[in-house]
MDAnalysis code that builds the backbone (N, CA, C; Angstrom):
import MDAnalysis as mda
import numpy as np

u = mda.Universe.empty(630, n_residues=210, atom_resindex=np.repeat(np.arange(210), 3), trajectory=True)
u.add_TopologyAttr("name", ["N", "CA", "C"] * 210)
u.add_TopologyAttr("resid", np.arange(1, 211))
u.add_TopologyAttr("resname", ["UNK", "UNK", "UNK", "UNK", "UNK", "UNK", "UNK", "UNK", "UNK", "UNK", "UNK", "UNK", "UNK", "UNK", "UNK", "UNK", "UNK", "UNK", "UNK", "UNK", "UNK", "UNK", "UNK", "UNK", "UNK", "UNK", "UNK", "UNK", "UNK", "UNK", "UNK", "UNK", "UNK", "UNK", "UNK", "UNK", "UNK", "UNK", "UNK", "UNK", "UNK", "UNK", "UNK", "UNK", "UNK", "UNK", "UNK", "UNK", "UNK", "UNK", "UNK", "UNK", "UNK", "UNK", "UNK", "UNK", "UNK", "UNK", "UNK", "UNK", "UNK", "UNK", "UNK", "UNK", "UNK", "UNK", "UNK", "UNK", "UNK", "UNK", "UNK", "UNK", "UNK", "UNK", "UNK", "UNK", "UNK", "UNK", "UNK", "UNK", "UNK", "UNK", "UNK", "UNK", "UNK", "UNK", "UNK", "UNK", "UNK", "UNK", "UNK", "UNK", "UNK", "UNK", "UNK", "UNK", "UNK", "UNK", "UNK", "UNK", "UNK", "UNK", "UNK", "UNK", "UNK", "UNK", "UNK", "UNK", "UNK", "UNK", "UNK", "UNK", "UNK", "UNK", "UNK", "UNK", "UNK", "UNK", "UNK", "UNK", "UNK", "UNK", "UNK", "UNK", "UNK", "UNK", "UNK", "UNK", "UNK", "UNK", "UNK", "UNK", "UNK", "UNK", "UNK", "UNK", "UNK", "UNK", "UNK", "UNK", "UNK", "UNK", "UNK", "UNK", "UNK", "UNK", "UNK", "UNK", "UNK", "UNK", "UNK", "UNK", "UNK", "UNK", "UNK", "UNK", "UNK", "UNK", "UNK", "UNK", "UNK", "UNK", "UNK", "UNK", "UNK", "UNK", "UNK", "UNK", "UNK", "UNK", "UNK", "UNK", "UNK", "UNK", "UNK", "UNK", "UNK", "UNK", "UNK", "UNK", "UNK", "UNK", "UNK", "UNK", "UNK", "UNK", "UNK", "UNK", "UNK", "UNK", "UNK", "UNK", "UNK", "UNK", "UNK", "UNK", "UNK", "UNK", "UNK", "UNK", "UNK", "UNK", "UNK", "UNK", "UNK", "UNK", "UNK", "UNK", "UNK", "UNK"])
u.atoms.positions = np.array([
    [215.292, 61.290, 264.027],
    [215.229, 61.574, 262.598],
    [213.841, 61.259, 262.049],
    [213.491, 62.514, 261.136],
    [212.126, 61.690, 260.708],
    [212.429, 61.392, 259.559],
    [210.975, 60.830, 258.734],
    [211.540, 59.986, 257.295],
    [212.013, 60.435, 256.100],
    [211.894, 62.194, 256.069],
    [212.928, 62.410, 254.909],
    [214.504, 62.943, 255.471],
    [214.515, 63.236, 257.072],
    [215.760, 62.904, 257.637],
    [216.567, 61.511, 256.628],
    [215.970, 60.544, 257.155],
    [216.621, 59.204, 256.903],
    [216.848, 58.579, 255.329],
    [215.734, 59.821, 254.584],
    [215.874, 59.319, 253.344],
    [217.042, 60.381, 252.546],
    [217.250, 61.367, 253.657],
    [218.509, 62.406, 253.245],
    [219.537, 61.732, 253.187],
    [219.699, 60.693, 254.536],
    [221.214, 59.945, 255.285],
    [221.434, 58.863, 254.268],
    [220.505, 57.573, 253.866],
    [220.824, 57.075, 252.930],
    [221.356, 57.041, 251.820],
    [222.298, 56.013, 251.308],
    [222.411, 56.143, 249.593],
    [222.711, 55.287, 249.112],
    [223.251, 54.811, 247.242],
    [223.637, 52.784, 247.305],
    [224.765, 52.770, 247.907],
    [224.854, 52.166, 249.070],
    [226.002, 51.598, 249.603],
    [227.237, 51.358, 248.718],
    [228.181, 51.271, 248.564],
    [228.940, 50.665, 247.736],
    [230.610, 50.017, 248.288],
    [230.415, 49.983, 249.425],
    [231.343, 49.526, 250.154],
    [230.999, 49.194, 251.621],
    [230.387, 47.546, 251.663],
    [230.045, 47.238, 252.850],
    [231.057, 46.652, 254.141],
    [230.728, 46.986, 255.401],
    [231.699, 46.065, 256.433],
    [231.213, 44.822, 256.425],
    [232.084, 44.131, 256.195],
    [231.753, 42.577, 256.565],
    [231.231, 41.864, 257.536],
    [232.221, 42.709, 258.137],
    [232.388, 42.589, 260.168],
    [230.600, 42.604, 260.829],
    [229.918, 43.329, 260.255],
    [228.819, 43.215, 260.512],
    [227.799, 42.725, 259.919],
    [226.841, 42.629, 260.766],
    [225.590, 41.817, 260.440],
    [224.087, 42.029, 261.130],
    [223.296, 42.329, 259.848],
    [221.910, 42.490, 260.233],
    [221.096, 42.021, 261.519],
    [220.746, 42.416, 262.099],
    [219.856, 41.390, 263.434],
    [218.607, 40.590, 262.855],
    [218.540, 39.326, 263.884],
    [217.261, 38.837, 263.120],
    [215.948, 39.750, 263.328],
    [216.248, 40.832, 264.605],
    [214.704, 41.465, 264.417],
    [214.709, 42.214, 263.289],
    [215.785, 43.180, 262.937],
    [215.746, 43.956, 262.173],
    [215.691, 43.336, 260.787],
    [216.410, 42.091, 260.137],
    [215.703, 41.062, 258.942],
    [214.501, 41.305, 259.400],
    [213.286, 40.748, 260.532],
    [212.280, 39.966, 260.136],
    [211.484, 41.780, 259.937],
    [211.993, 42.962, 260.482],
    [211.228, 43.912, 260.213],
    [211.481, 44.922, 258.614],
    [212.098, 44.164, 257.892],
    [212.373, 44.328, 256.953],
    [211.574, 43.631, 255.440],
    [211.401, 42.446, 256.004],
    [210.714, 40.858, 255.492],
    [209.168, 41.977, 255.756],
    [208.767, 42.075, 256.515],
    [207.498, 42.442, 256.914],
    [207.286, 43.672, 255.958],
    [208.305, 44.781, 256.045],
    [208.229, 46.085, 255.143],
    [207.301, 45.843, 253.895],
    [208.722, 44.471, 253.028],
    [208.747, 44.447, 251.837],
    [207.463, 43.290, 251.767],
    [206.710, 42.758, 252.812],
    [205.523, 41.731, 252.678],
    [203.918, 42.828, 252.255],
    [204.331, 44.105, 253.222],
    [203.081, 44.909, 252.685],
    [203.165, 46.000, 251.534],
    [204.624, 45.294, 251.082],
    [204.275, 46.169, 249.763],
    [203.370, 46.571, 249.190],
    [202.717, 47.593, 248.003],
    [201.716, 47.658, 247.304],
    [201.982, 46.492, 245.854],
    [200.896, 45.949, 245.232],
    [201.008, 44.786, 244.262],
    [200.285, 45.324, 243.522],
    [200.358, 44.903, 242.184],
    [198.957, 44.935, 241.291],
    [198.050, 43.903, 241.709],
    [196.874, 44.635, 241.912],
    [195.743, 43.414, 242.410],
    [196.059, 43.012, 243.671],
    [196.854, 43.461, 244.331],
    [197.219, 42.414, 245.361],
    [198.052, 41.199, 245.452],
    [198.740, 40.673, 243.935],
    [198.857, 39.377, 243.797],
    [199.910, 38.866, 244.165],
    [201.380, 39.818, 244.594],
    [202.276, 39.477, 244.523],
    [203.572, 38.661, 244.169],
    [203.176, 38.911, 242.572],
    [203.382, 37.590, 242.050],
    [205.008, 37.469, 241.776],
    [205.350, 37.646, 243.213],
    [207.252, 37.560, 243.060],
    [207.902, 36.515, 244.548],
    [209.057, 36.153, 244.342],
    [209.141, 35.314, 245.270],
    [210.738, 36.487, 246.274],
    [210.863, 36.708, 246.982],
    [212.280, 37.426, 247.471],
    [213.094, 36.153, 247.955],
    [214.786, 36.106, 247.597],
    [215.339, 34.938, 247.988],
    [216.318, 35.757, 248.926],
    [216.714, 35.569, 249.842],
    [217.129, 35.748, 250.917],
    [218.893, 35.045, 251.282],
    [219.581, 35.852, 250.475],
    [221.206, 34.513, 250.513],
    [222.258, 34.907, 251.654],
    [222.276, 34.275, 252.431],
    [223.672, 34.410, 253.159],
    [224.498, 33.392, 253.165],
    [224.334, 32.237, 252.326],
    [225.564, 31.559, 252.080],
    [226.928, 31.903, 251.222],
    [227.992, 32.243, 251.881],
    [229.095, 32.484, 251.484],
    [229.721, 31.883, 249.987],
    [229.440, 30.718, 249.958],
    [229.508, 29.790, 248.636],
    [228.665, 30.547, 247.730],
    [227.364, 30.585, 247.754],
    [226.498, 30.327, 246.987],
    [226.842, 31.775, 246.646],
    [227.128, 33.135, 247.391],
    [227.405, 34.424, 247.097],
    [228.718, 34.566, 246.224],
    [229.577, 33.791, 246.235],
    [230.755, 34.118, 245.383],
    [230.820, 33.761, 244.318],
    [229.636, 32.519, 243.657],
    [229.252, 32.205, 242.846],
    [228.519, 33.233, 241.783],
    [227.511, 33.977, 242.884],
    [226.797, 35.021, 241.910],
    [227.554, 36.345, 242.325],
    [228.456, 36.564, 242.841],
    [229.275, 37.782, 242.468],
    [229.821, 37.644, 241.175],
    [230.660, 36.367, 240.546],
    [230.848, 36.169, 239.420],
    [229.936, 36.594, 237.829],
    [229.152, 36.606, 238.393],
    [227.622, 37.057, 237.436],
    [227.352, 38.409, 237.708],
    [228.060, 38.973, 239.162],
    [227.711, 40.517, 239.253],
    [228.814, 41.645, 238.754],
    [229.500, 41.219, 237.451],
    [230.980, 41.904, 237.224],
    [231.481, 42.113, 238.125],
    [231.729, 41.034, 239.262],
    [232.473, 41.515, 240.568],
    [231.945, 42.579, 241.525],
    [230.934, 42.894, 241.782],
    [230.952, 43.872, 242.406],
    [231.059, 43.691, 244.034],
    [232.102, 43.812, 244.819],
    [232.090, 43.625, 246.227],
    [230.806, 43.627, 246.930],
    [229.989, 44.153, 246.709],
    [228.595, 44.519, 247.877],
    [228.334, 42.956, 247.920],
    [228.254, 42.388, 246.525],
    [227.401, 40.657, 247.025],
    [227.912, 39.755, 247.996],
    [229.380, 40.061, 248.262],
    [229.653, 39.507, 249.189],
    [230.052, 40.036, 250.104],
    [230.278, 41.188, 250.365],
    [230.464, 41.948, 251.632],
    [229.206, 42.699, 252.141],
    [228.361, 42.373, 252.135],
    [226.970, 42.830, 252.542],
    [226.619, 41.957, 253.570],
    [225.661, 41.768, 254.459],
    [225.318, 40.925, 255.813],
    [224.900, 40.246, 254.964],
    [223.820, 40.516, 254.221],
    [222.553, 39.928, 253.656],
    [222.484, 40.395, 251.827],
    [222.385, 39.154, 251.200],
    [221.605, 39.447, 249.601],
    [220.467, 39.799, 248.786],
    [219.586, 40.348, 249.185],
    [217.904, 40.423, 248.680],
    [217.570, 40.036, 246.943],
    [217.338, 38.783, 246.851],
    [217.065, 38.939, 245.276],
    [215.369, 38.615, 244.961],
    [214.593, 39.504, 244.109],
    [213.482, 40.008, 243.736],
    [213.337, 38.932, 242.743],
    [212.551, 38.060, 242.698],
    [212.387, 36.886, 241.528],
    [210.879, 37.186, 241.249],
    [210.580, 37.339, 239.936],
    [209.136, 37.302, 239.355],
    [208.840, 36.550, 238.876],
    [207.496, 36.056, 238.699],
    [207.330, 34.643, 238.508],
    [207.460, 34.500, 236.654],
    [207.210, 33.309, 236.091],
    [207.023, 33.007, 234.786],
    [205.663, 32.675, 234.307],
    [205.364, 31.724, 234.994],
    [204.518, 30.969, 234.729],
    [203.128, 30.590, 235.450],
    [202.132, 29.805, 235.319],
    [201.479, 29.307, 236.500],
    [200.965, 30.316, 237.149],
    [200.616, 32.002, 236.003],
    [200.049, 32.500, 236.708],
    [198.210, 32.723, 237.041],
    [197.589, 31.879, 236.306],
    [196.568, 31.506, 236.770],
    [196.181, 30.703, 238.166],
    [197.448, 29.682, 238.459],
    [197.179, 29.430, 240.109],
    [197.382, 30.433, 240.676],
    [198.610, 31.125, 240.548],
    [198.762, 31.994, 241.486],
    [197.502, 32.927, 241.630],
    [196.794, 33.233, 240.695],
    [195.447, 33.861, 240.708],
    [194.490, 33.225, 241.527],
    [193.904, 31.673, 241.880],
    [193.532, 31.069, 242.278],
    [193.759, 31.183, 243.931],
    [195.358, 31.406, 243.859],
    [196.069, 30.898, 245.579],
    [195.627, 32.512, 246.210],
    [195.596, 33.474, 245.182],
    [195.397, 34.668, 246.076],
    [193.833, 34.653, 246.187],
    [192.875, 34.238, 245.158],
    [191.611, 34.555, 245.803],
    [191.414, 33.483, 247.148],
    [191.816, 32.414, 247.636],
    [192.013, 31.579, 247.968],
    [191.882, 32.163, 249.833],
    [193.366, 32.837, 249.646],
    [193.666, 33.671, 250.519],
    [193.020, 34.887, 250.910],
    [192.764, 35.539, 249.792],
    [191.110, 36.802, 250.488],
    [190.320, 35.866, 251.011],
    [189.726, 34.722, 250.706],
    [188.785, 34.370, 251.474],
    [188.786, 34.093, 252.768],
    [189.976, 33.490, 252.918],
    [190.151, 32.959, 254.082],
    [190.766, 33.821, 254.880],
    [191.074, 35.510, 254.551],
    [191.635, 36.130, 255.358],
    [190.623, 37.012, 255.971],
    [189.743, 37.143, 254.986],
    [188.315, 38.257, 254.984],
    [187.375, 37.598, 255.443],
    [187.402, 36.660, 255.369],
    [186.071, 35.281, 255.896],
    [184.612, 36.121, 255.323],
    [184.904, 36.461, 253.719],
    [184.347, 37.006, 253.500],
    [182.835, 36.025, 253.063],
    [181.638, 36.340, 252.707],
    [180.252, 35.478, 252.071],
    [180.406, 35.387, 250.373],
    [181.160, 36.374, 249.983],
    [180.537, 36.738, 248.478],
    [181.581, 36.242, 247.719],
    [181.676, 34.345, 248.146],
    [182.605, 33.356, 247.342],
    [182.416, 33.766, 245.801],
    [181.597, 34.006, 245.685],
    [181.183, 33.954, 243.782],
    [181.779, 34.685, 243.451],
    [181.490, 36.372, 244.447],
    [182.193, 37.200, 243.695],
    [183.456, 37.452, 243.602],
    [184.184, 36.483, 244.457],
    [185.551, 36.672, 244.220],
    [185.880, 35.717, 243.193],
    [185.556, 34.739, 242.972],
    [185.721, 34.337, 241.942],
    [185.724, 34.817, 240.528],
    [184.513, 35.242, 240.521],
    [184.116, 36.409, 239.431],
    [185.565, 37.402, 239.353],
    [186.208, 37.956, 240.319],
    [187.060, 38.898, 240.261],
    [188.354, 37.982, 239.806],
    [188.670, 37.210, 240.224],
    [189.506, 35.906, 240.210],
    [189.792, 36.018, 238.521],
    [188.310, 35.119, 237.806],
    [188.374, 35.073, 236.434],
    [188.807, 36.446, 235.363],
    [188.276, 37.574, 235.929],
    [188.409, 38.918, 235.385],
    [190.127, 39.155, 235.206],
    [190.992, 38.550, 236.725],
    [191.994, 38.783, 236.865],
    [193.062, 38.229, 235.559],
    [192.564, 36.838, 235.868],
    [193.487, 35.903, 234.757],
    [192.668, 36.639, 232.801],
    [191.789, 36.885, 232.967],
    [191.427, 37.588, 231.508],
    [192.420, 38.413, 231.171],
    [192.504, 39.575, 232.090],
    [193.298, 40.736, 231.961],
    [194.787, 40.191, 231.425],
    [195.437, 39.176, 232.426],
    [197.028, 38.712, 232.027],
    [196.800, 37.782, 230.894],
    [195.610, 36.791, 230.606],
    [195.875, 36.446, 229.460],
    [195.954, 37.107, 228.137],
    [195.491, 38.650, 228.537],
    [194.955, 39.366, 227.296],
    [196.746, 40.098, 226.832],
    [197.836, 40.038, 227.961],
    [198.959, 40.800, 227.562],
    [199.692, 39.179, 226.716],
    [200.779, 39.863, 225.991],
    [201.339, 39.207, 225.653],
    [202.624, 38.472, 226.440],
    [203.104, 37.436, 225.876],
    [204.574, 37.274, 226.807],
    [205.522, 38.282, 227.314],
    [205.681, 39.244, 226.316],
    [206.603, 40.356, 226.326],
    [205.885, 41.258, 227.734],
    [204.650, 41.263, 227.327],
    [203.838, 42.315, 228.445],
    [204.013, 41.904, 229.306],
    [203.674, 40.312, 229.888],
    [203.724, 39.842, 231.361],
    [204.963, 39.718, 231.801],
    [205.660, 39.666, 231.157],
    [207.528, 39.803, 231.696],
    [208.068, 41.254, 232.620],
    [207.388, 42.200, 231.338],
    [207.468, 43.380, 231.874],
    [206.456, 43.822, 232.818],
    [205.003, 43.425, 233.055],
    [204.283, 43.762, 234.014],
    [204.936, 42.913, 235.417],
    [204.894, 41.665, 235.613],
    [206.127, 41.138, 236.847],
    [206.542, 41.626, 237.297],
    [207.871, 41.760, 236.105],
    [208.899, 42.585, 236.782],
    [208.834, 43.845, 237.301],
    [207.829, 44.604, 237.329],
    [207.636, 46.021, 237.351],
    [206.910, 45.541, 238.976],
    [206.251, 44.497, 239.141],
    [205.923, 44.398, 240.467],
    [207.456, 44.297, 241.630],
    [208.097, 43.509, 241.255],
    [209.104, 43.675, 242.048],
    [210.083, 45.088, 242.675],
    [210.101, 45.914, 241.731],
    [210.374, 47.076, 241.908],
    [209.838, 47.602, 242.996],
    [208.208, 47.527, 243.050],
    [207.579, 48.049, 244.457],
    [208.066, 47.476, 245.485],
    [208.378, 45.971, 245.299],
    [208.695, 45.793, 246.971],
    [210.161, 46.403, 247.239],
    [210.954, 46.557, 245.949],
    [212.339, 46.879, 246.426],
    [212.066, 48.274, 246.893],
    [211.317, 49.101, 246.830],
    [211.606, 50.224, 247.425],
    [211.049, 50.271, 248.458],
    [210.010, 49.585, 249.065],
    [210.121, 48.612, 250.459],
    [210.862, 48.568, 251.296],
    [211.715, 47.300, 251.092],
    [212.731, 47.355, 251.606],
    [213.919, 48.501, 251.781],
    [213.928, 49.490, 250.691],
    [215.036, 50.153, 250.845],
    [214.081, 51.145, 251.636],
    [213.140, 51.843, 251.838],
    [212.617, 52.845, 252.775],
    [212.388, 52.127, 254.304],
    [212.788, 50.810, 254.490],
    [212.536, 49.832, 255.572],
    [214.131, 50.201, 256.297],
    [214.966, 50.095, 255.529],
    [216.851, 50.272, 255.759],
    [216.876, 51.783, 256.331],
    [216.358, 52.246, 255.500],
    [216.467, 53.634, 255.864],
    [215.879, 54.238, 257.480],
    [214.560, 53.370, 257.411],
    [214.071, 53.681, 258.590],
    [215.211, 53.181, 259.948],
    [215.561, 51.966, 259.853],
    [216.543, 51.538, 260.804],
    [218.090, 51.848, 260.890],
    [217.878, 52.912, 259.682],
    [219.247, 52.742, 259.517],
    [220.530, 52.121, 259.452],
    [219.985, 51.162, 258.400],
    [220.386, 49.839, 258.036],
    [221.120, 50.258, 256.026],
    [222.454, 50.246, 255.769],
    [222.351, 50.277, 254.792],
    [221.853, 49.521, 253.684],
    [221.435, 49.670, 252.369],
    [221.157, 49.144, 250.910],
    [221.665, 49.676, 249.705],
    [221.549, 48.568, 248.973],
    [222.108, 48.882, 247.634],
    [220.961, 47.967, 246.371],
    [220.230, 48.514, 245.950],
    [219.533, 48.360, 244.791],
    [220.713, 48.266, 243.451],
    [220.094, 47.046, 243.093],
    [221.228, 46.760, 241.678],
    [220.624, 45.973, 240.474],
    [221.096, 46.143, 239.347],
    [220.681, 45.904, 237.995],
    [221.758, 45.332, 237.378],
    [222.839, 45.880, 238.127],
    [224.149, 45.427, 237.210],
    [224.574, 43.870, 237.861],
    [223.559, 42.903, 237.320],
    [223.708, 41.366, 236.877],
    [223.977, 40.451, 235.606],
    [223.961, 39.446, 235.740],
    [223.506, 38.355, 234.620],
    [222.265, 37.837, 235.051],
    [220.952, 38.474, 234.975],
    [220.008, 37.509, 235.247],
    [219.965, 35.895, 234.487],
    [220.671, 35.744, 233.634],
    [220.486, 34.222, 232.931],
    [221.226, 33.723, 234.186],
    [222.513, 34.006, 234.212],
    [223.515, 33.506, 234.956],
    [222.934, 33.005, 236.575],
    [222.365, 34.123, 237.047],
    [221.581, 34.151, 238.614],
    [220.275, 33.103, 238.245],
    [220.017, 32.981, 237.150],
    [218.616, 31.637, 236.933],
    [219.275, 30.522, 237.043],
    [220.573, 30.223, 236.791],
    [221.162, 29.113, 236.333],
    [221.632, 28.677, 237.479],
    [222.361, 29.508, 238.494],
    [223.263, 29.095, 239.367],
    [222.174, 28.779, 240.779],
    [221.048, 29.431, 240.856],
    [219.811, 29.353, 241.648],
    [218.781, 28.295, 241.120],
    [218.965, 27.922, 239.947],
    [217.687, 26.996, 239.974],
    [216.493, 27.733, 239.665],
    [216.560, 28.993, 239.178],
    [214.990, 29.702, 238.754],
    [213.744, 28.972, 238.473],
    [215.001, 29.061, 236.984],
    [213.729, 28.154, 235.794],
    [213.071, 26.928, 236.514],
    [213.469, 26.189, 236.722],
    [212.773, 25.348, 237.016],
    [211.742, 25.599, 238.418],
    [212.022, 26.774, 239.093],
    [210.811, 27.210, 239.789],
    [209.738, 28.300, 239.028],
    [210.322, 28.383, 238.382],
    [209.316, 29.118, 237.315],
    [209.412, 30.921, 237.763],
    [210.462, 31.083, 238.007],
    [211.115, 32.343, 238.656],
    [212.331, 32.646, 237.558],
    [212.176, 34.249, 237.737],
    [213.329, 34.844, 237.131],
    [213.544, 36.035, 237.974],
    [215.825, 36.290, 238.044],
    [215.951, 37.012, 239.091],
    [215.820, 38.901, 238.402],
    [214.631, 39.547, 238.897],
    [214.614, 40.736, 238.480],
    [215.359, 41.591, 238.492],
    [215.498, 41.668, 239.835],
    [216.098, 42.995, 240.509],
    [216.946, 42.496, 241.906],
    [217.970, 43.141, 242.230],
    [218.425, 42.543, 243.784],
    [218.853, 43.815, 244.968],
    [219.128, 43.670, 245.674],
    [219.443, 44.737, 246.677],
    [220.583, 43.862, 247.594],
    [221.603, 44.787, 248.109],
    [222.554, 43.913, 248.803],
    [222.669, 44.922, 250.127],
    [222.554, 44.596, 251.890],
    [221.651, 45.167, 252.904],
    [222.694, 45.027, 253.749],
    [222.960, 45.633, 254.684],
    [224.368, 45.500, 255.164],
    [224.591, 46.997, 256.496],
    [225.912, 47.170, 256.552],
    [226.344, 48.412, 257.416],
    [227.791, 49.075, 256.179],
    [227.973, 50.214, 256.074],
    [228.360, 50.841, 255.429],
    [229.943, 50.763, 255.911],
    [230.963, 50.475, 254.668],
    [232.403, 50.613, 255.754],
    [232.679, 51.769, 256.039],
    [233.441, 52.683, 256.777],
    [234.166, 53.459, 256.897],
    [235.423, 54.033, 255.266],
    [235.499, 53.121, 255.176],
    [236.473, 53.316, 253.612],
    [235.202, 53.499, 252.590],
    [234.168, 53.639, 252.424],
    [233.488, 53.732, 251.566],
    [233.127, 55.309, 251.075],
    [233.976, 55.958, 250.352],
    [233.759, 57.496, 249.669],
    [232.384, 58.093, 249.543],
    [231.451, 57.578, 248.701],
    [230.025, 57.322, 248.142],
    [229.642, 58.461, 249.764],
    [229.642, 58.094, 250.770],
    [228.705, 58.248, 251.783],
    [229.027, 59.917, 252.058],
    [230.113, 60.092, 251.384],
    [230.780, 61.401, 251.422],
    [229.791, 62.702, 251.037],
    [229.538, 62.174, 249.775],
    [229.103, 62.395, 248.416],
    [227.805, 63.282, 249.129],
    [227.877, 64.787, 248.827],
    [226.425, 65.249, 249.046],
    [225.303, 64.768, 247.991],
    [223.913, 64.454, 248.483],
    [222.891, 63.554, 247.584],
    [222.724, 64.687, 246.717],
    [222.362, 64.034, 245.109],
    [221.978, 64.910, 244.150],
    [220.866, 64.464, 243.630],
    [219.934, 65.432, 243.680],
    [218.149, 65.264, 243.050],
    [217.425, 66.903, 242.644],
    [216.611, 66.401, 241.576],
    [216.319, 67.563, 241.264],
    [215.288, 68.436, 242.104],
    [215.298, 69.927, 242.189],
    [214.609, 70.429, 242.874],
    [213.143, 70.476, 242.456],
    [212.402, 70.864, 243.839],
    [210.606, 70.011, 243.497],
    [210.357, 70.400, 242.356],
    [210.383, 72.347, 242.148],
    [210.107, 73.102, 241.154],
    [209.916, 72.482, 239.728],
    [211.602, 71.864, 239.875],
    [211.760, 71.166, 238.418],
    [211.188, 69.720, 238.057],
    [210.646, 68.904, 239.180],
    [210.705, 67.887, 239.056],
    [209.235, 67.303, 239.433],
    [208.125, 68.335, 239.375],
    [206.710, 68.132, 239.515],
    [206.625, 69.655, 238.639],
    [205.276, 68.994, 238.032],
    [203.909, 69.856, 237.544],
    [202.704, 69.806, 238.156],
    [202.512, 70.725, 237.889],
    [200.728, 71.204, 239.040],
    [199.696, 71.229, 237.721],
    [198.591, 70.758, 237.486],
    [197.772, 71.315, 237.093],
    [196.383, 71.136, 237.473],
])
């Protein structure tokens, strides 16, 4: 299959087997997908939490209007963007070009460094909430073109309590909030959805040329 093969076969899961479970190669080649995401700047300023505790999942199914996938999925993917402290994090990434690039032109990354934190100090709270969170999105589609490749099912989801998922995780006080989540798994057999021929609009309609 090639990759719009696989992006034909995919869709949100909505009824996972239990019975199964992700491999650790196929997690860590997944982890890796969603690590070279594209970022603004590079900065990646989101943390991914990774849940397979049974407890801790039935807890935030409660927060997910019930929806079976959180706990019948192998694996939980939740997308946390940061709050706060984003001037270190500005710091920790030039930090990291240097030492990855072993680059000479310390100043000028610095220089780029300071430019960086200008730019986010210049949005407002409202802006940096929504610029964050808009980073997380990239890695989720990451991961979900990562599933696809292995043919691994996913389910991208919105329908949470993010207060609720801060509370029961401990966010806030990491200075994290839960954005976005994906729940990663093998598809049951009882699940209809997979039936379902995919619906998208045709190119014609759905690009302009000029």
């Amino acid at each position: 299959m090639n990759l719009l093969d696989k992006l034909n076969w995919r869709y949100a899961t909505k009824v996972f087997d239990p019975s199964r479970k992700v491999s650790e190669n196929d997690l860590y080649f997944i982890k890796e997908a969603i690590r070279l995401s594209v970022s603004s700047y590079g900065l990646q300023m989101y943390k991914v939490l990774i849940i397979e505790n049974q407890e801790i999942r039935k807890e935030l199914r409660k927060a997910s209007w019930d929806q079976p996938q959180i706990t019948d999925a192998s694996h939980l993917f939740i997308f946390c963007n940061y709050t706060k402290d984003h001037d270190q994090l500005v710091d920790k990434y030039i930090q990291l070009v240097t030492e990855t690039q072993m680059t000479a032109n310390i100043q000028g990354l610095k220089k780029y460094g300071e430019s960086i934190k200008n730019s986010i100090a210049n949005m407002n709270s409202t802006e940096q909430k929504s610029w964050t969170e808009k980073q997380t999105y990239l890695a989720l589609n990451n991961l979900i073109v990562a599933c696809a490749d292995r043919q691994i099912d996913a389910c991208p989801m919105e329908g949470f309590n993010k207060n609720e998922y801060n509370r029961i995780l401990g966010l806030d006080e990491m200075g994290l909030n839960a954005s976005v989540i994906a729940t990663v798994g093998f598809r049951s057999i009882s699940d209809k959805s997979q039936d379902r021929k995919k619906v998208r609009k045709p190119i014609n309609e759905l690009f302009l040329s000029a």
